[in-house]
C-alpha positions as CSV (number, residue, x, y, z in Angstrom):
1,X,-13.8,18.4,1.0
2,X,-16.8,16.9,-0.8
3,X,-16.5,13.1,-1.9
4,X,-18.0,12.2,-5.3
5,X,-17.8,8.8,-6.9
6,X,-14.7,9.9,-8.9
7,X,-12.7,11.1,-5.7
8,X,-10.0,8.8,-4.8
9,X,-8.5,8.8,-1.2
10,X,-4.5,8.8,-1.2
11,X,-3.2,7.3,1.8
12,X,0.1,8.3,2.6
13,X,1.9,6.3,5.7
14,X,4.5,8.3,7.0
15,X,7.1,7.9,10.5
16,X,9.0,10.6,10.9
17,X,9.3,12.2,7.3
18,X,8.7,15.6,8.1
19,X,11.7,16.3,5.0
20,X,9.9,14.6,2.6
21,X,6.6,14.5,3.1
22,X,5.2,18.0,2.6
23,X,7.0,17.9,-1.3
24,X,4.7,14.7,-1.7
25,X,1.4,16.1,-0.7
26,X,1.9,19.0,-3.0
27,X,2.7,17.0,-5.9
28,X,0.0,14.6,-5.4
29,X,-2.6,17.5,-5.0
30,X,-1.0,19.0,-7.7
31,X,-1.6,16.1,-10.1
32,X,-5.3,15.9,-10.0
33,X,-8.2,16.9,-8.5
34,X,-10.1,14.1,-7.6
35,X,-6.9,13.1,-5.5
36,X,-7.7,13.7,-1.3
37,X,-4.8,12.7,0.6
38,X,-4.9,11.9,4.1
39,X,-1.4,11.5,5.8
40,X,-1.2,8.8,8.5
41,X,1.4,9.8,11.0
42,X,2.4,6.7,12.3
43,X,3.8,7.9,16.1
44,X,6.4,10.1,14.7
45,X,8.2,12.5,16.8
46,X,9.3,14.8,14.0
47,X,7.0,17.3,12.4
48,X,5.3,15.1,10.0
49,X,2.0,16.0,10.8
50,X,2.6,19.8,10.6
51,X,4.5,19.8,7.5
52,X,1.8,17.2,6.2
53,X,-1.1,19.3,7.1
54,X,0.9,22.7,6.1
55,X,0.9,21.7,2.6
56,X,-2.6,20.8,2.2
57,X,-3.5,17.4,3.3
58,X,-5.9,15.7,6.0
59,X,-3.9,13.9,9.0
60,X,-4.7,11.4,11.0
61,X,-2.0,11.2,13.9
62,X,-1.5,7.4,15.7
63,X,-0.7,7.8,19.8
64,X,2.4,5.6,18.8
65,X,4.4,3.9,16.4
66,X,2.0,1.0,14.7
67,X,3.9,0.4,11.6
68,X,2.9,0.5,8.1
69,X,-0.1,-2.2,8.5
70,X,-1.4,-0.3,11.2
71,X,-1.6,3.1,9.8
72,X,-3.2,1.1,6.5
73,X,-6.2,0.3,8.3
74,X,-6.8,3.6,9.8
75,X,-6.5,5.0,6.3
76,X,-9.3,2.1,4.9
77,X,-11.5,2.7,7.7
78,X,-11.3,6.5,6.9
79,X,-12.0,6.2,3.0
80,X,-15.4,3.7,4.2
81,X,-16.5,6.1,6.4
82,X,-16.2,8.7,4.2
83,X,-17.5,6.8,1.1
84,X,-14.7,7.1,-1.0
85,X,-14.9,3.8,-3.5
86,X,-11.0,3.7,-4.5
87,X,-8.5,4.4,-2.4
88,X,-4.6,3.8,-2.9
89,X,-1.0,3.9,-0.8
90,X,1.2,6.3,-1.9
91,X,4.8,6.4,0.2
92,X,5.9,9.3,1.9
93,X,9.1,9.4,0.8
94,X,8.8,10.2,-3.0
95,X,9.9,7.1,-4.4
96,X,6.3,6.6,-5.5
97,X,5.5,9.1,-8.8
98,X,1.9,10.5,-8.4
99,X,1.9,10.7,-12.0
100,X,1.8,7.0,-12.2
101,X,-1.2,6.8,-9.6
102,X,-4.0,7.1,-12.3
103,X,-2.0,4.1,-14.3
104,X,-2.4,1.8,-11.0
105,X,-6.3,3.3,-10.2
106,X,-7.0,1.7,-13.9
107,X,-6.4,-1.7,-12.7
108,X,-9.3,-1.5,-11.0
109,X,-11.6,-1.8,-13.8
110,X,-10.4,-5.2,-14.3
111,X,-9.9,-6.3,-10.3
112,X,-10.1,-5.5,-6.5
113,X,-6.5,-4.7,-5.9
114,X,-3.9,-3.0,-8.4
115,X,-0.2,-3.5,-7.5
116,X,2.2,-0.7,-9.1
117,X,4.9,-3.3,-10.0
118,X,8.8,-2.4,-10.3
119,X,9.4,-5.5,-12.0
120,X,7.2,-5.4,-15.2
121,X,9.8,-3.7,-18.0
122,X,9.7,-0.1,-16.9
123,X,12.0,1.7,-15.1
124,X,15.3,0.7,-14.0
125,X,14.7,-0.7,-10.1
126,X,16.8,-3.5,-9.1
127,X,17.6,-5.8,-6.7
128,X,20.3,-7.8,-6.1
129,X,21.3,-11.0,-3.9
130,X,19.1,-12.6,-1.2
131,X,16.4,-9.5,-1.5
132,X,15.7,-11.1,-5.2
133,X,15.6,-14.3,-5.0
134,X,13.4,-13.6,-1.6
135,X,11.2,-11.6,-4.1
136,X,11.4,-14.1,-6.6
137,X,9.8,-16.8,-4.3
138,X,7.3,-14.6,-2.9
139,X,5.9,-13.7,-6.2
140,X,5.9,-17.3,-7.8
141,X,4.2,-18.5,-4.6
142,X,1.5,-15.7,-4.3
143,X,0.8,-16.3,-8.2
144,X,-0.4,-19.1,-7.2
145,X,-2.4,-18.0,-4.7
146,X,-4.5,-14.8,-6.7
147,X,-4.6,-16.9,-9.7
148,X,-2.4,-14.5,-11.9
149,X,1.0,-13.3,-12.9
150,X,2.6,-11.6,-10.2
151,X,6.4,-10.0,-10.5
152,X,5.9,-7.6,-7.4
153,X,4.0,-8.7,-3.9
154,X,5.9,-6.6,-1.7
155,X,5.3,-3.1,-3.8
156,X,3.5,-0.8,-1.5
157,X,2.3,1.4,-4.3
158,X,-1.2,-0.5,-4.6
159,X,-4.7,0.4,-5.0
160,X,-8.0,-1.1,-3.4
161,X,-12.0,-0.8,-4.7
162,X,-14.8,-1.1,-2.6
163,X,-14.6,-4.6,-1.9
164,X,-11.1,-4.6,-1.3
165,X,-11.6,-1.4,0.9
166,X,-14.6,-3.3,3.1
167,X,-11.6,-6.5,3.6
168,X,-9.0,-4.2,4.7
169,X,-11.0,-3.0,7.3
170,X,-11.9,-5.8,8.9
171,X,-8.6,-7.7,8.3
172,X,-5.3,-5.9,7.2
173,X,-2.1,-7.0,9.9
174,X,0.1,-4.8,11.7
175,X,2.9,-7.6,11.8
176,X,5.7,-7.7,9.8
177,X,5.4,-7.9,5.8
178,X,1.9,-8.3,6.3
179,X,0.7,-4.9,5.2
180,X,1.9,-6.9,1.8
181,X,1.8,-10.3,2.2
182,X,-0.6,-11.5,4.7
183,X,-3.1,-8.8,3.9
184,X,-3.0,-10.1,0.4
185,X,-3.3,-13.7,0.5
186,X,-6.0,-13.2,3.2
187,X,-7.8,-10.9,-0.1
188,X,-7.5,-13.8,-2.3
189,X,-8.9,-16.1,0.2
190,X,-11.8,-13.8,0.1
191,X,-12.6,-13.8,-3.4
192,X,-11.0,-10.7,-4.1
193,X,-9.4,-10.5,-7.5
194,X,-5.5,-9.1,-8.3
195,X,-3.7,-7.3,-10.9
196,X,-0.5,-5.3,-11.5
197,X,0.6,-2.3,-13.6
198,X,4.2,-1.5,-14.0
199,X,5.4,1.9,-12.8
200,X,9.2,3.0,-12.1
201,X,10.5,4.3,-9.0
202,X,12.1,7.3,-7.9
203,X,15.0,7.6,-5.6
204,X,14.2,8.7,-2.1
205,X,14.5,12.1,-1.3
206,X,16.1,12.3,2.2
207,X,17.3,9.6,4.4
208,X,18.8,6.3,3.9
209,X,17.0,3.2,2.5
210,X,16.4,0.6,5.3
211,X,18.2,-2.4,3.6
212,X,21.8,-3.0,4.1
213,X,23.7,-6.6,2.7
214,X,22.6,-8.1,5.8
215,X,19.4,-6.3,6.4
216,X,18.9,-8.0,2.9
217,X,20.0,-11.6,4.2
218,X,17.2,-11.3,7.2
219,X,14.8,-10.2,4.6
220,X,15.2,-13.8,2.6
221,X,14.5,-15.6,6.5
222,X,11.6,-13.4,7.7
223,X,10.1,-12.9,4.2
224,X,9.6,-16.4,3.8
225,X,8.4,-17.5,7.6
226,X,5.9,-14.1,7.2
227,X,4.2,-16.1,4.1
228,X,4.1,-19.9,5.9
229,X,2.1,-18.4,8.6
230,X,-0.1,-16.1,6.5
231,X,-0.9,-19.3,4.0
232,X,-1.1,-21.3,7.5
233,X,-3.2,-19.0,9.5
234,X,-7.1,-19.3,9.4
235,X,-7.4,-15.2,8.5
236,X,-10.4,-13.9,9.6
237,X,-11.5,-13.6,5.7
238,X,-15.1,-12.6,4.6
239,X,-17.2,-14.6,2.1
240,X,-17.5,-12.6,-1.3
241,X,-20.7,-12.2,-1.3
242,X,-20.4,-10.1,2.2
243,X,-18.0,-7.4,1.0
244,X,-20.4,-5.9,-2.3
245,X,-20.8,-2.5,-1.7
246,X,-22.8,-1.2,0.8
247,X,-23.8,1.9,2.6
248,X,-20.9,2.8,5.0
């Protein structure tokens, strides 16, 4: 697999989704070329990795459960040592549509970090209850914080350039939300620079979704105490000027 300056890494997270994610590997190879994908398999005790590597992509497998932060930060560290200059997080599970993947790469000709957002007019994703107005607050505060209009902070479906690449290396949390959250706010601390695109989302193939009525309830409570300590803590953040791009 030869890396060019117009290859993108797709980094695809996955714990135990050896139903779903062999169908998304093939469609995102399928959709373009330039696309490598690199499965994480974050501890699982399925067949992930087989099905993963079976259908065409590189895997990376974790000794044990790390969570979706954790298997991020493998997945930078891989696309800088390989030299890949974007790189993006595509979920496992087929609710993200690799035909929207060039639509959230293009934000990166105007900033660091593209956010597919589910909020933005397209589509027809909802959410109801203490998950939205736990949403709501999170995007008004983290507005703030990156300096622009943002209707989505907890979307997963996001894509980094070099700079942002070189920051989630050397800082991107394996706590809770703060694959989202802490890893962004420590970004804009950095002098990394945020947009968002709107995509839709897709309903998940197989399996259940992970939020019930009250899983949505403890969402609102941790949600908000993840963001006071990640706006709290003194990240270990680089000055811009350190994360231009650089031989890896």
């Amino acid at each position: 697999m030869v890396v060019t300056p117009e290859s993108v890494l797709v980094i695809v997270p996955a714990w135990n989704e050896e139903h779903n994610v062999g169908t998304t590997v093939r469609e995102i190879l399928g959709t373009d070329d330039r696309y490598h994908v690199a499965v994480i398999d974050d501890g699982s005790t399925d067949g992930t990795a087989r099905e993963a590597r079976m259908s065409g992509a590189t895997v990376l497998s974790l000794p044990f459960n790390l969570g979706v932060g954790g298997a991020m930060r493998t997945g930078f560290t891989y696309a800088l040592r390989h030299g890949y200059q974007r790189a993006i997080q595509v979920d496992a599970d087929g609710q993200h549509n690799p035909a929207d993947i060039q639509s959230v790469l293009a934000g990166l000709d105007r900033a660091d970090i593209s956010i597919g957002a589910r909020f933005s007019d397209v589509g027809d994703y909802s959410v109801r209850g203490p998950r939205k107005w736990a949403m709501r607050f999170l995007a008004s505060v983290l507005s703030r914080v990156a300096k622009t209009q943002l209707t989505d902070v907890t979307s997963g479906f996001r894509a980094a350039g070099p700079r942002a690449i070189r920051q989630y290396v050397r800082y991107y949390p394996a706590e809770y939300l703060g694959d989202t959250l802490d890893s962004l706010v420590a970004a804009c601390h950095a002098g990394l620079t945020v947009t968002q695109v709107p995509v839709a989302m897709r309903p998940r193939r197989h399996g259940n979704p992970s939020q019930g009525p009250i899983g949505s309830a403890i969402y609102l409570l941790r949600s908000v105490f993840a963001l006071g300590l990640a706006l709290m803590r003194r990240s270990r953040v680089t000055a811009p000027e350190e994360l231009q791009e650089a031989p890896a």
